[in-house]
C-alpha positions, 0 to 999 in steps of 0.5 A: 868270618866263617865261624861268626856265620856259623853262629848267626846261623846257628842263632837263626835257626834256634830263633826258627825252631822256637817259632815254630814250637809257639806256633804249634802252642798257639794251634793246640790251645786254639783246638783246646779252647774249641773243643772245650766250648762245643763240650761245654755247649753240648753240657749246656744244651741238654736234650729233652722229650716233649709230646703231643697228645692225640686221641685215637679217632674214627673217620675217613682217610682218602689220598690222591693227587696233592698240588701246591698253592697259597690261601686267598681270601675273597670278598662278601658282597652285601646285595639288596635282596629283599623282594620288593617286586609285585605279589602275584602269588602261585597264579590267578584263581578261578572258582566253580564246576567245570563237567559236574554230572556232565556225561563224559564223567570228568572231575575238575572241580574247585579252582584252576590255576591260571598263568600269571606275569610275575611282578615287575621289578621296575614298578618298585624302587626305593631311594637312596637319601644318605650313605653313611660307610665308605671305602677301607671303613673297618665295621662290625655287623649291625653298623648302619650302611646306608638311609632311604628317604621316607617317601619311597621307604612308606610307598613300598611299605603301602603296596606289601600292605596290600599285596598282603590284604589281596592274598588273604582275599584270596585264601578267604575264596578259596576255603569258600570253593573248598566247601563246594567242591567236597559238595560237587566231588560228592555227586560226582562219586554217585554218578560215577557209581552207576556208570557200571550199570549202563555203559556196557549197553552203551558201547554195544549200540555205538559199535552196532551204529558203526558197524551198521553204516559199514553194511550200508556202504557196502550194500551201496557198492555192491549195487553200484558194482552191480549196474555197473557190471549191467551197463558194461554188459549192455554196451558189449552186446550193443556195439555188437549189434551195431557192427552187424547193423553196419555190415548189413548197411555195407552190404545193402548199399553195395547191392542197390548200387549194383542192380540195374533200376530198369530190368531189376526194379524190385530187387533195387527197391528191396536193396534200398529199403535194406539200406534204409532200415540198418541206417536207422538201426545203426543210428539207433544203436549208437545213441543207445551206445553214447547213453550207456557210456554216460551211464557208465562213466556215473556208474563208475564215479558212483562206484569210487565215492561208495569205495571211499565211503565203506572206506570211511565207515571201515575206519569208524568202525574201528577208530570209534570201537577203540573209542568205545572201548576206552569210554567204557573202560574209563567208565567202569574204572571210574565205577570202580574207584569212584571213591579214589576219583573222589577223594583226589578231588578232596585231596586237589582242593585242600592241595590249592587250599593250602597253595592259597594260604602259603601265597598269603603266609609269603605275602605277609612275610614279604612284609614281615622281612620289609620291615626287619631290614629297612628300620627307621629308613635304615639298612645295616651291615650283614657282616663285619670286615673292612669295607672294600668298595661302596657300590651306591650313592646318595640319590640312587634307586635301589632295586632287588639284587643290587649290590651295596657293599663288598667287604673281606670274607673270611667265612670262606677261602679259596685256593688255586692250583695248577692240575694237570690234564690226567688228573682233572677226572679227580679235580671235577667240579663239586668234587670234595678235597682235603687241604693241609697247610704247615701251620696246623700239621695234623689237621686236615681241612675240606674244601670243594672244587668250586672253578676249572680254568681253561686248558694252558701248555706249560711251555717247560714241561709241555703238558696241558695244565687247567687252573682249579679252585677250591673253596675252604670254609674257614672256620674260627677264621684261622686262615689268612692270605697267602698261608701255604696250602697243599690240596688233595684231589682223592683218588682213593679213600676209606670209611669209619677206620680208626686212626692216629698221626703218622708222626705218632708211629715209631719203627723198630725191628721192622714193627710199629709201635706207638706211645700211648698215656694211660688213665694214671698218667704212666707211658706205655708202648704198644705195638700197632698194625698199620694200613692206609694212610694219606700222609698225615694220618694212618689206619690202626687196624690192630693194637688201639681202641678208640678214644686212646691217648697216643703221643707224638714225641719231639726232642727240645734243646734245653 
């Protein structure tokens, strides 16, 4: 029993054993067989060296703050914008002279412009009879959009006719009072010649007249002061007297009613007759003293108009020297370039002259234009696209600006981007940027900052962040919605360097080299010294001249 075990279990591990010798046949084949397909996959797909040519290049390379955004292609809309208002021109004219030969020596002479009430645009509609597009309509420029009816379309088309015939009329009369003026302007430029001769003299008697009424009024005050002075002196001396007068009046009386009338009858009497006598000399006197106080108080109000007088002349005097001198300088200045002074009024009638014509030149053209858009009661499409709204309807009036149609503008792009508040002096409105995207490596597109949003707080970051547009021209219309934009807002830039793509540069023991063509064909390597560079392309301020051809190297699978 034991030794048939033995040999069971002698056979199960020769059975193990052989197993495991499959197994490990099984593992080493299946490291073979992969190891043979990657070779044979590695033989198979052989390495090769393509290149891209770029001719080295003059210009400006700028770098700054870049942020990611995505293409957005907008809408053209199509207005009516033909003029269609009333023509008023630069304004009404008058015609004629105004101070020809009059002696302030002024020039205003031809035509004077009067403000005028631009046209209103209400008085003038057309009618719309048929619209022929509609929404989602894919149509090529020149497609008809949309009929006016014929009664509206020849009513505007009669008042241009005639706005046209009023600003010929116009320019006819102002090539009349042309003529007139250089007739006017030529006896003007004689008077202002012999102005010198005499306006000297004539500023000498106008300061003499002023300054003789400020003698007058001071000899007015001086005589004033004087009675005054006369008066004020009589009225002391008087109210004098009349004190005394009173005195001897006191003591008179005093002396009568003292005096016995019976042992003392002539000293009564004589006291009495005293009395008497100061009684109406103190009456006197104080009738005297009332008239001069009256006369005073006149010689006083006198005294204040002659202050207020000299005052005046004083200021006259000065005011109409300044005058004078000014009048004398204007004079002898316009003696003096009396040929200037003419020929701008030569040079102010030709100015209203052609103002004139160019009024009638933008009349006719106003009809001109009229009939190049509406033909046969038809206005057409301006651009080709698809049609992305029809903003009128039959029987509606179509006025100046109104729109017609919107459709996809492809002439322009726009891309929006997140900036933040450190870097918006970068971002400023009108500010030029550079814009890449990943289908055109080495090309750099320009646009321009268009709109800035209002100010928003990313909640993640906490930073005050604004919304930037920037418009593209989309030139060949290479570029489409949502394409991958990275916009540079520049910071830092030069002018008029020479320059490659930074894919072109290759580095080796710590110098650049690049890979040029050579006029034959053959492939050179030349080693370069590099400067600024904004990511895409790179300054070679040393090693290529313009126009070379530099090749940017790739390996492709084969």
């Amino acid at each position: 029993m034991k030794e048939k075990l033995k040999q069971i279990i002698k056979k199960c591990g020769q059975e193990i054993e052989k197993n495991k010798k499959i197994r490990i046949f099984f593992i080493v084949s299946f490291f073979v067989i992969m190891a043979a397909g990657i070779i044979a996959a590695t033989v198979s797909k052989k390495e090769k060296t393509a290149y891209r040519e770029t001719q080295a290049a003059k210009g400006n390379l700028a770098r700054g703050v870049t942020e990611s955004g995505s293409v957005d292609v907008g809408t053209v809309i199509q207005a009516f914008d033909l003029d269609i208002s009333e023509f008023t021109g630069s304004g009404n004219f008058t015609f004629g002279i105004g101070g020809a030969g009059n002696s302030e020596g002024n020039m205003m002479i031809g035509m004077i412009p009067e403000a005028s009430d631009s046209g209103n645009l209400a008085d003038r509609k057309l009618e719309i009879e048929q619209v022929y597009v509609e929404a989602g309509q894919e149509i090529e420029a020149g497609t008809p959009i949309l009929k006016l009816t014929q009664e509206s379309v020849e009513g505007i088309r009669t008042e241009l006719v005639q706005d046209a015939t009023e600003a010929e009329l116009v320019y006819q009369q102002a090539l009349t009072s042309q003529k007139q003026t250089e007739v006017d302007a030529e006896g003007e430029y004689k008077l202002n010649s012999l102005y010198a001769t005499y306006s000297q003299t004539e500023y000498e008697k106008t300061v003499s007249n002023l300054a003789e009424a400020v003698e007058n009024a001071e000899k007015a005050l001086t005589d004033t002061k004087e009675e005054l002075a006369d008066a004020q002196e009589e009225l002391a001396r008087k109210e004098t007297l009349l004190a005394e007068e009173k005195k001897v009046l006191e003591n008179a009386l005093f002396t009568a009613e003292g005096t016995d009338k019976e042992n003392a009858l002539y000293w009564w009497i004589i006291a009495y007759q005293t009395a008497d006598d100061a009684q109406e000399m103190v009456d006197t006197l104080e009738e005297e003293i009332e008239q001069l106080k009256e006369s005073i108080e006149d010689y006083s109000g006198e005294k204040t108009e002659n202050e207020i007088a000299l005052a005046l002349a004083q200021k006259e005097l000065e005011s109409g020297e300044v005058t004078a001198r000014g009048e004398l300088d204007k004079r002898n200045y316009n003696a003096q370039n009396a040929r200037e002074i003419y020929d701008v009024a030569i040079e102010q009638s030709e100015f209203e002259t052609e103002t004139a014509m160019e009024d009638y030149e933008e009349a006719a053209g106003k009809l001109e234009e009229f009939d190049s858009v509406i033909i046969e009661q038809v206005i057409s499409a301006d651009n080709a696209g698809v049609i992305t709204e029809v903003c009128v309807a039959a029987g509606d009036s179509l006025t100046q600006d109104m729109d017609l149609i919107s459709l996809n503008n492809y002439d322009e792009v726009t891309i929006t981007v997140s900036v933040e508040e450190e870097d918006l002096e970068a971002a400023a409105l009108g500010n030029t940027v550079n814009v890449t995207l990943a289908a055109f490596e080495d090309e750099v597109f320009k646009g321009t900052v268009t709109e800035i949003g209002d100010a928003e707080i990313n909640s993640n970051t906490n930073r005050t962040m604004y919304s930037v547009t920037v418009t593209v021209p989309n030139t060949g219309n290479v570029l489409y919605q949502d394409m991958t934009a990275e916009v540079t807002f520049v910071t830092d830039e030069v002018s008029e360097v020479l320059y490659i793509p930074v894919r072109a540069i290759m580095e080796k023991d710590g110098a650049n080299y690049v890979k040029v063509r050579e006029k034959d064909g053959t492939i050179i390597r030349k080693r370069v010294t590099t400067g600024f560079s904004d990511g895409i392309n790179i300054e070679i301020k040393e090693g290529l001249s313009e126009g070379e051809t530099v090749l940017t190297e790739s390996k492709v699978k084969t």
